[in-house]
C-alpha positions as CSV (number, residue, x, y, z in Angstrom):
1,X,0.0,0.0,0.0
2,X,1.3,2.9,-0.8
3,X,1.9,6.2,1.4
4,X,-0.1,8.4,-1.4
5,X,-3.0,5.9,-0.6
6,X,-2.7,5.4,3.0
7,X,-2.9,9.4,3.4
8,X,-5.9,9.3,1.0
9,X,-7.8,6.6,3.4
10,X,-7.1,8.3,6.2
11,X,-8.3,11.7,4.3
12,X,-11.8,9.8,3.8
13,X,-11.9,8.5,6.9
14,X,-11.6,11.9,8.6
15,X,-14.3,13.2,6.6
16,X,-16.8,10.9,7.5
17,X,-15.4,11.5,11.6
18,X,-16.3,15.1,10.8
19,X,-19.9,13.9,9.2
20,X,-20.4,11.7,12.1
21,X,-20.1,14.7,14.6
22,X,-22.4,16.9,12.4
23,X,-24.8,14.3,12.3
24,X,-25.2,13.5,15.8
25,X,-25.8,17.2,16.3
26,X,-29.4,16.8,16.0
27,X,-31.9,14.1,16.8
28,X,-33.1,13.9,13.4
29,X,-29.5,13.5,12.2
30,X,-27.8,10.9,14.6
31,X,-28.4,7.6,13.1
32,X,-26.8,8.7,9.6
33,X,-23.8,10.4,11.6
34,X,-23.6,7.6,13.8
35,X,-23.3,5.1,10.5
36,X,-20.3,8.0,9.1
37,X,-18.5,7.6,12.3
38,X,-18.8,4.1,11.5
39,X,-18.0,4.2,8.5
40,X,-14.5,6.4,9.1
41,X,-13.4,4.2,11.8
42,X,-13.7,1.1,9.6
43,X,-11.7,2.8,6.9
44,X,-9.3,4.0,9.7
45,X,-8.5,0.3,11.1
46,X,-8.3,-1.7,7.9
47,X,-6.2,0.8,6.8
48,X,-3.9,0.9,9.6
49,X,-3.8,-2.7,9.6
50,X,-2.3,-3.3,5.8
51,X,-0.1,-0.2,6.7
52,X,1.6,-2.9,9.6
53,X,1.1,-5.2,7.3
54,X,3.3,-4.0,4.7
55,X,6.1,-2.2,7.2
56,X,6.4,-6.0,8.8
57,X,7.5,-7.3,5.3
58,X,5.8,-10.7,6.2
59,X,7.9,-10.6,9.8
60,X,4.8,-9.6,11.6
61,X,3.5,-13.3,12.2
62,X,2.1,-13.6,16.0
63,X,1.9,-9.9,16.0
64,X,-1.1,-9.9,13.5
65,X,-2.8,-13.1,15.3
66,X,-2.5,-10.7,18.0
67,X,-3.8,-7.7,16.3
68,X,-6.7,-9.5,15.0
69,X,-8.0,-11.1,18.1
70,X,-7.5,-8.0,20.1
71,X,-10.2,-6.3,16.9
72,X,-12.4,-9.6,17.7
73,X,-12.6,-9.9,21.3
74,X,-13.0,-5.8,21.8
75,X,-15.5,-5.7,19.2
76,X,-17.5,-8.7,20.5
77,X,-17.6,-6.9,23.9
78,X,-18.4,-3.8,22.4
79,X,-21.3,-5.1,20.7
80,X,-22.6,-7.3,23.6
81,X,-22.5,-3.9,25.5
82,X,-24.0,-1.9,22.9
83,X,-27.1,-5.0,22.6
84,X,-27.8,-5.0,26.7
85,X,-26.8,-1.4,27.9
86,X,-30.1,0.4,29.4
87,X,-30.7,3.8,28.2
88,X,-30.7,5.2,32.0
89,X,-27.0,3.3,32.1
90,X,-25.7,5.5,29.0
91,X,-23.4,8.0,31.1
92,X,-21.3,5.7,33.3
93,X,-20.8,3.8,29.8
94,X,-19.7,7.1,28.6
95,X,-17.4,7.2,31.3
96,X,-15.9,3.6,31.4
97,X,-15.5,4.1,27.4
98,X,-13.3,7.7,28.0
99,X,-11.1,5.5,30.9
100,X,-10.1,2.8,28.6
101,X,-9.3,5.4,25.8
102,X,-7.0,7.2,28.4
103,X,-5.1,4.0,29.5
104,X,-5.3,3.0,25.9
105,X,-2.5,6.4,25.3
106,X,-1.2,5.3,28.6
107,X,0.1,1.9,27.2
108,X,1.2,3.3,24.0
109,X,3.4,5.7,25.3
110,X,4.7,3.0,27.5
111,X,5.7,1.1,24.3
112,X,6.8,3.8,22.5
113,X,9.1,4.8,25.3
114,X,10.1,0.8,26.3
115,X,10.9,0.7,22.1
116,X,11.4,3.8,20.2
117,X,13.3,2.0,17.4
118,X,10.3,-0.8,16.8
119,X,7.9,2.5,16.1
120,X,10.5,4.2,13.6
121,X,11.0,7.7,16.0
122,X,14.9,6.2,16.5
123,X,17.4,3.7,15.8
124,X,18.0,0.8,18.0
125,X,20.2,2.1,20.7
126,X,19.8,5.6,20.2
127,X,17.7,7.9,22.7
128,X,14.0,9.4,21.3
129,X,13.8,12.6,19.8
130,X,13.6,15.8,22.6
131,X,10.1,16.6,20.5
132,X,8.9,13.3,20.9
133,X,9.7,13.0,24.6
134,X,7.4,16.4,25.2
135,X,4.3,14.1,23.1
136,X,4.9,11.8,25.1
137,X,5.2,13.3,28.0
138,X,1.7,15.4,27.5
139,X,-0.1,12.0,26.3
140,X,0.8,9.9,29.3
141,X,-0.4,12.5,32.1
142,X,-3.5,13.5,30.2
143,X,-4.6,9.9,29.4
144,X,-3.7,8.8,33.1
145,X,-5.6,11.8,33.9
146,X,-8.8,11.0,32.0
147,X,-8.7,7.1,33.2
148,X,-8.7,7.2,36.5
149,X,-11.1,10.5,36.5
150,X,-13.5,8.4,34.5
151,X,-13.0,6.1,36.7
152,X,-14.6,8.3,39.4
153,X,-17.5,9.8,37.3
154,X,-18.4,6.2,36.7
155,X,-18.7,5.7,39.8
156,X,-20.6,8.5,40.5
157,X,-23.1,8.6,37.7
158,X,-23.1,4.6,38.9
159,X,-24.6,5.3,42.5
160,X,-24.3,1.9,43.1
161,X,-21.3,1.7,44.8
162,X,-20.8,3.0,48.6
163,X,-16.9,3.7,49.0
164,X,-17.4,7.6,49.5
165,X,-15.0,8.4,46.4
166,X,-18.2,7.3,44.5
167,X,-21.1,9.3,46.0
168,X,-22.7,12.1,44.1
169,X,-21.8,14.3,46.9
170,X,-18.5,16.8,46.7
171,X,-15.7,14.9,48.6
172,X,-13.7,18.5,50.0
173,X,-11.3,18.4,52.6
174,X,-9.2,21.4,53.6
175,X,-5.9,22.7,51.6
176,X,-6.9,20.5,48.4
177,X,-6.4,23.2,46.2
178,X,-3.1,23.9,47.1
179,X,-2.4,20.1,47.1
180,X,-4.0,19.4,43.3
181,X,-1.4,22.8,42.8
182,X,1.3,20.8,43.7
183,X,0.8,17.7,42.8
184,X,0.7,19.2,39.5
185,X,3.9,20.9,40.0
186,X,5.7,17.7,40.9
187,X,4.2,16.2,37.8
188,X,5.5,18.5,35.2
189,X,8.8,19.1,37.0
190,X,9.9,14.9,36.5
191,X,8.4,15.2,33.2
192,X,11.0,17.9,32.8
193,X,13.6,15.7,34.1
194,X,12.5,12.8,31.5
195,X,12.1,15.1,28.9
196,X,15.9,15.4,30.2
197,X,17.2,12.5,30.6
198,X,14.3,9.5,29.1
199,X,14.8,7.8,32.4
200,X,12.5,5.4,33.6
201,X,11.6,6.5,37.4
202,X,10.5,10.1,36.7
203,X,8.4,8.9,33.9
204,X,6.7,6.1,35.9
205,X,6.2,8.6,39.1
206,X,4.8,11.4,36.9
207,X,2.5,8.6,35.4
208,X,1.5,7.9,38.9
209,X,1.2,11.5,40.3
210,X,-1.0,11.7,36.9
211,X,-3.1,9.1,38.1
212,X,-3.9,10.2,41.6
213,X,-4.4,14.0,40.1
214,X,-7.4,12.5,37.6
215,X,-9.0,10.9,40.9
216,X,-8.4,14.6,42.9
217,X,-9.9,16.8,40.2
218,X,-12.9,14.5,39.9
219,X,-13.9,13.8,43.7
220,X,-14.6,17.3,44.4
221,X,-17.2,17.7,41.7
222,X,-20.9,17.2,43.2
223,X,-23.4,15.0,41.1
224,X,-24.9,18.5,39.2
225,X,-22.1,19.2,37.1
226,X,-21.9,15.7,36.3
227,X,-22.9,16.2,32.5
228,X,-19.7,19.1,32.5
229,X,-17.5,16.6,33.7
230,X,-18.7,14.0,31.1
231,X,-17.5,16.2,28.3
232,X,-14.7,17.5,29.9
233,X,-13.5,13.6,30.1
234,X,-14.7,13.4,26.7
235,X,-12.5,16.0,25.3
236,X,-9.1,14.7,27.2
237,X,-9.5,11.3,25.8
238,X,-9.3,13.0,22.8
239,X,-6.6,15.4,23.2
240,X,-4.6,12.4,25.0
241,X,-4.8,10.6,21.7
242,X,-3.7,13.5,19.7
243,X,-1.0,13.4,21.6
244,X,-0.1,10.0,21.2
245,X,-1.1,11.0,17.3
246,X,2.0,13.0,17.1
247,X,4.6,11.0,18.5
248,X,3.3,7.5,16.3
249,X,3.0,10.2,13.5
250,X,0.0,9.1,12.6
251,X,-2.4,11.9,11.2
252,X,-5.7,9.4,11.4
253,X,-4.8,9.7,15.1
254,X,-4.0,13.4,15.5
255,X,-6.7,14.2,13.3
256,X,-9.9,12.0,15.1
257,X,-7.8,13.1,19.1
258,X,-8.4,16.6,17.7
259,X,-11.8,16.3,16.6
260,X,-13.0,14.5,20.0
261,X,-10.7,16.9,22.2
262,X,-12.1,20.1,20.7
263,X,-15.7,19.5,20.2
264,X,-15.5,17.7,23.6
265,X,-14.4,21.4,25.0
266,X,-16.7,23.5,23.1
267,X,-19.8,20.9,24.4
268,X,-18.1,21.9,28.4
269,X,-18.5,25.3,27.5
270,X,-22.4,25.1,26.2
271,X,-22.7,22.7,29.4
272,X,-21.0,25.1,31.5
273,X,-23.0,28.7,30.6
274,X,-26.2,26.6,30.5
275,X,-25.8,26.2,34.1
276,X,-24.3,29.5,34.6
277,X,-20.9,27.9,35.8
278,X,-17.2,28.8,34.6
279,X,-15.4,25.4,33.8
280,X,-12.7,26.5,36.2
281,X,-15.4,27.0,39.0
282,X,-16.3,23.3,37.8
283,X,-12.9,21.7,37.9
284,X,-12.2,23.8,41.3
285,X,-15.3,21.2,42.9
286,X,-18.5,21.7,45.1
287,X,-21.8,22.3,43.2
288,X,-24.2,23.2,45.9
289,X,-21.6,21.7,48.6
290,X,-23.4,24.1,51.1
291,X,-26.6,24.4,50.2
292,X,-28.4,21.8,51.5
293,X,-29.9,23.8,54.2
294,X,-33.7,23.7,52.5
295,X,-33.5,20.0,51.6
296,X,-33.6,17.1,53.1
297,X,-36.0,16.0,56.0
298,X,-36.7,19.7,56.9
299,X,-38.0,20.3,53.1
300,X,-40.4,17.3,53.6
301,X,-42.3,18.8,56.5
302,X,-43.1,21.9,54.0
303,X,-46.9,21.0,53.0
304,X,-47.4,20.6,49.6
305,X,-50.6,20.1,47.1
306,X,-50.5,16.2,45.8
307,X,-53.2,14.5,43.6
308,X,-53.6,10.7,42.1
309,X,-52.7,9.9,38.7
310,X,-56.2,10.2,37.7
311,X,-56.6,13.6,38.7
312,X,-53.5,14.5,36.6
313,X,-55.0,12.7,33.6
314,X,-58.1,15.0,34.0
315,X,-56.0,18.4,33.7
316,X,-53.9,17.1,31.0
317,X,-57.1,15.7,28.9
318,X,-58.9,18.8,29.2
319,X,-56.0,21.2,28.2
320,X,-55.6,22.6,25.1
321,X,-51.6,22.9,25.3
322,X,-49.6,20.6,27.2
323,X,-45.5,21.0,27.5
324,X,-43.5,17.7,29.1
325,X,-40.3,18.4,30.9
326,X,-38.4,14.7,31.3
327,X,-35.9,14.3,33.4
328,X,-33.2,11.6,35.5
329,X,-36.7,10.3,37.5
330,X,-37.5,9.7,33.7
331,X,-34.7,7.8,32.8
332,X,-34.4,5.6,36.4
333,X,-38.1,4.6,35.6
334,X,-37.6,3.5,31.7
335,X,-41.0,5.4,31.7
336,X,-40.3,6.7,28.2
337,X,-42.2,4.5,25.8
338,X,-45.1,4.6,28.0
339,X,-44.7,8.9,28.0
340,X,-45.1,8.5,24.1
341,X,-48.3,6.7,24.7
342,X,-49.5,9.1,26.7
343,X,-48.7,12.0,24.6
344,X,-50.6,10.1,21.4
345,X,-53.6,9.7,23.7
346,X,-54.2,13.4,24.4
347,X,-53.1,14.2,20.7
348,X,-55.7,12.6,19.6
349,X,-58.3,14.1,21.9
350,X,-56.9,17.3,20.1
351,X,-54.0,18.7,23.0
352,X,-50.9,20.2,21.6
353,X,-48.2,18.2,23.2
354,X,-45.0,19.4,23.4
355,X,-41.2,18.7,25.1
356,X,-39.2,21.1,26.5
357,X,-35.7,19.7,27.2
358,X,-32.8,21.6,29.0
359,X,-29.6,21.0,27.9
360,X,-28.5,19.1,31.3
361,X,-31.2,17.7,32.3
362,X,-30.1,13.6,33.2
363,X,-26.9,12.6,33.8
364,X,-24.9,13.7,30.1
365,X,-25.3,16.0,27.5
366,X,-28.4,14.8,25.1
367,X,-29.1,12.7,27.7
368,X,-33.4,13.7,27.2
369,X,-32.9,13.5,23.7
370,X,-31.3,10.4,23.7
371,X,-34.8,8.8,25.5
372,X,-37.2,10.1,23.3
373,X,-35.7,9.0,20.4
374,X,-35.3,5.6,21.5
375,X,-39.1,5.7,22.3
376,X,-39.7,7.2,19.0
377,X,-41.0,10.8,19.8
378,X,-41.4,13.1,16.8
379,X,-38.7,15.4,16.2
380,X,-41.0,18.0,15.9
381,X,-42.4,18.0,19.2
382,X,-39.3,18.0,21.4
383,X,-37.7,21.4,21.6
384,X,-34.4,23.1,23.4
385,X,-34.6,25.5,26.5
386,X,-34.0,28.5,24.2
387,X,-36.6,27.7,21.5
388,X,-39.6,27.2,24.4
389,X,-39.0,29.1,27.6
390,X,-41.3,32.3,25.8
391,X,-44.5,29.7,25.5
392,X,-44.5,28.6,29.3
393,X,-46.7,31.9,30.2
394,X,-49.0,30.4,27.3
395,X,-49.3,26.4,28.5
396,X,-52.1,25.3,30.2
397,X,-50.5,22.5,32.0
398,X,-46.8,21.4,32.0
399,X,-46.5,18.1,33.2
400,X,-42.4,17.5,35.0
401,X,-41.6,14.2,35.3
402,X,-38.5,13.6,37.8
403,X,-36.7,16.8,36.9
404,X,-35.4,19.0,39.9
405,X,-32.7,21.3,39.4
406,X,-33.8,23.0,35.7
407,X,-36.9,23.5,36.7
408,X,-35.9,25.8,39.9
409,X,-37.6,29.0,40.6
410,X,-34.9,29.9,42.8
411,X,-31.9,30.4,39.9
412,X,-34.5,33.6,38.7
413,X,-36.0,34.7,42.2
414,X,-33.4,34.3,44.9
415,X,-29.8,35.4,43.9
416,X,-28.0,33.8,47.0
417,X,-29.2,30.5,45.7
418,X,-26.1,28.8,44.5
419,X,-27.9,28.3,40.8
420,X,-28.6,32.1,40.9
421,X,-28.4,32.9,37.4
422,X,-28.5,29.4,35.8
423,X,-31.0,29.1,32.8
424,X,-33.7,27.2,33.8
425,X,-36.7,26.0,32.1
426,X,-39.2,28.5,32.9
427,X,-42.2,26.0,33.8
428,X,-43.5,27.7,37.0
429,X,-45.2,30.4,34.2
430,X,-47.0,27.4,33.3
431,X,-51.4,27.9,34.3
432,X,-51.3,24.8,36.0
433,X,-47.8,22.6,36.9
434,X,-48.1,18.8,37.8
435,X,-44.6,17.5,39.0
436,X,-44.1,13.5,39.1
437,X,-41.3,12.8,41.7
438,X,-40.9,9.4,44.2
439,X,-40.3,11.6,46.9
440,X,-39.7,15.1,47.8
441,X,-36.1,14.5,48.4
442,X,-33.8,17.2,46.6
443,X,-32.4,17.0,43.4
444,X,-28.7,16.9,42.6
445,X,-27.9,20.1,43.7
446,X,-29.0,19.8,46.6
447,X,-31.6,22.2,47.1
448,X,-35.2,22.4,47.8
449,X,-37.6,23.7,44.9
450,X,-39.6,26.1,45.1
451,X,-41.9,25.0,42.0
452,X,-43.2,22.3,44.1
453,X,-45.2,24.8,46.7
454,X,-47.0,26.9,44.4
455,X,-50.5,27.0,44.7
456,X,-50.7,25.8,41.0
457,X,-48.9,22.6,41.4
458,X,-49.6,19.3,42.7
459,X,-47.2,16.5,43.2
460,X,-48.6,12.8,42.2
461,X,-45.5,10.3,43.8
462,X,-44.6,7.1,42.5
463,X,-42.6,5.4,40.1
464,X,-42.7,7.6,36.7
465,X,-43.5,4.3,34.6
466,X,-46.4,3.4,36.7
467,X,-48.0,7.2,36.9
468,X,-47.7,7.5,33.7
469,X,-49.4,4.3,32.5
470,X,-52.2,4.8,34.8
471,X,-52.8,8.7,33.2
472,X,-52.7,7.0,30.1
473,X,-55.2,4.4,31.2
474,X,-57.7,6.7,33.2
475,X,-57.7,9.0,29.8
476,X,-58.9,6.3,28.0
């Protein structure tokens, strides 16, 4: 194969990368860009494969056994994943999936340094390049950085596990700061001195320091700016392969690590201002760490307005405008097929139905979106914060099912709320709100909602799928 053709594959195969990212843009668009991203990444791997191929001279032997039963058993566990994963389990999959690219640049840097001569960057015997050292150097601490943080959000997004490193709380202890500060000092001064000297023990202890950093960073971070921290992950697994990219001098790598690392950033940042949040505040830790002084037990005691399934099924049958606001309480309940039901059953008795999804809601970016397709939901009924929030004075009912945190009062009404400021979706305007929760325990943030105390609102409790399905039956 020659290097004209190689370069050309690898041309097509970023194309259809930057097609795939297009596509999954928009709702309507994601299967086809899923199928480019496909696509690329099969053009990307046969092609790297007859590039080995042909730089082995017919010397690669067990090597290429190897190759090719590493592509079998990964892809047969990425597609007995893929066929079992529930939609609710879709971030810590996420998460696991940015690890295992971080430890992936982890191991090849490993080689690369262990055998600079077997990936062409020097001749046998003779030290790597100073350039290559500083690619190396920036891939290994960045992917040891995103494993072991994805480790964490895993965890967290998990909730199944009890060591405290995995609660959705903020783990903060005093002078961790100044301890991340150093830490990260001491990991770029023995990267100097292997950048130095290529010797073994400052690489391996700046790997480690990296390590212990990615579990630091991440611990502090409360379960609200969970979807932040997805993408932030998302967008150093990618900038840890470009830098991998470089020193292999491979563009298919450098050009994919690029395209993952920057659209990975620029989602953080839409994350980050839909909450109202700089992504240093993020990284610094502690979303709603201290406000938890309306929640809990004392919110409980607060008396609120609750009804029966049926009685919800009676406002929402005799609206003429009705706006759904899913959220995590959604997802737990897998309530999402029978929400489509529901919303057929009062289309046909003539009520606009509509979705209103904020761009956090859940537990990753697209999380919402993600759910109604699955179930199916016309594209033109679901629509972003920005496109709906003027229509909320306008709804007769909005119906919230197991959102919390976007659907505040208290980011608009009370500016010493720790979401002061955040965009929220606007549904207390709403003529009548009816808010589907298991409890009145406190969202993610932490704090107690105001939304749920308004004269206009009444709570029906229970399990999403089993509310839902018994509106849907007592309309019929």
């Amino acid at each position: 194969m020659s290097l004209n053709l190689v370069t050309l594959l690898y041309l097509i195969a970023s194309v259809c990368f930057i097609q795939a990212l297009k596509g999954l843009s928009h709702p309507r668009t994601a299967r086809t860009g899923n199928l480019f991203g496909m696509i690329g990444m099969t053009i990307a791997i046969v092609t790297t494969l007859a590039l080995i191929v042909k730089q082995s001279q017919g010397g690669l032997g067990l090597g290429l056994g190897l190759l090719l039963g590493a592509l079998v058993v990964g892809g047969s566990i990425g597609a007995f994943v893929a066929a079992r994963v529930e939609m609710t389990k879709m971030p810590e999959l996420v998460a696991a999936m940015h690890s295992l690219i971080g430890l992936a640049a982890v191991c090849i840097a490993y080689a690369v340094v262990s055998e600079p001569s077997a990936f062409g960057l020097a001749a046998a015997g003779d030290p790597l390049p100073y350039g290559n050292r500083i690619e190396l150097f920036v891939g290994t601490f960045v992917g040891a950085i995103t494993f072991s943080g994805s480790i964490i959000a895993f965890g967290k997004l998990s909730g199944k596990y009890k060591f405290r490193l995995f609660q959705g709380a903020p783990v903060t202890y005093a002078g961790q700061h100044l301890l991340n500060l150093l830490l990260a000092l001491a990991m770029i001064g023995f990267g100097v001195i292997f950048f130095l000297t290529q010797s073994w023990l400052p690489f391996i202890i700046m790997t480690a320091i990296a390590f212990l950093l990615g579990v630091l960073i991440i611990i502090p971070i409360g379960g609200a700016d969970m979807p932040v921290v997805v993408s932030m992950l998302n967008s150093y697994s990618g900038w840890a392969a470009a830098g991998i990219g470089f020193s292999l001098d491979n563009p298919m790598l450098i050009i994919s690590g690029s395209l993952v690392g920057s659209s990975g950033a620029i989602l953080s940042f839409i994350m980050c201002r839909a909450m109202n949040r700089s992504f240093i505040n993020v990284l610094l830790g502690g979303f709603g760490n201290d406000a938890g002084a309306a929640s809990g037990p004392a919110a409980e005691q607060r008396p609120v307005k609750s009804g029966s399934a049926d009685d919800a099924a009676f406002l929402l049958s005799n609206a003429e405008s009705v706006v759904i606001v899913p959220g995590y309480g959604l997802a737990v309940a897998r309530a999402q097929h029978a929400l489509k039901e529901l919303a057929e059953k009062l289309t046909e008795k003539g009520v606009q139905v509509r979705y209103a999804i904020h761009p956090v809601a859940g537990r990753m970016p697209g999380h919402m979106n993600v759910l109604l397709a699955e179930a199916e939901v016309p594209y033109d009924q679901v629509f972003e914060m920005d496109e709906i929030n003027a229509e909320f004075g306008q709804v007769d009912v909005v119906l919230v099912l197991g959102a919390n945190d976007v659907v505040n009062p208290a980011a608009k009404n009370d500016p010493k709320s720790p979401i002061a400021g955040m965009p929220i979706l606007e549904a207390y305007k709403a003529r009548t709100i009816i808010v589907n929760k298991r409890s009145m325990a406190a969202g993610y943030a932490g704090l107690d909602n105001e939304l749920f105390y308004l004269d206009k609102t009444m709570m029906v409790f229970g399990d999403a799928k089993k509310v839902v399905e018994e509106m849907g039956r007592a309309i019929e």
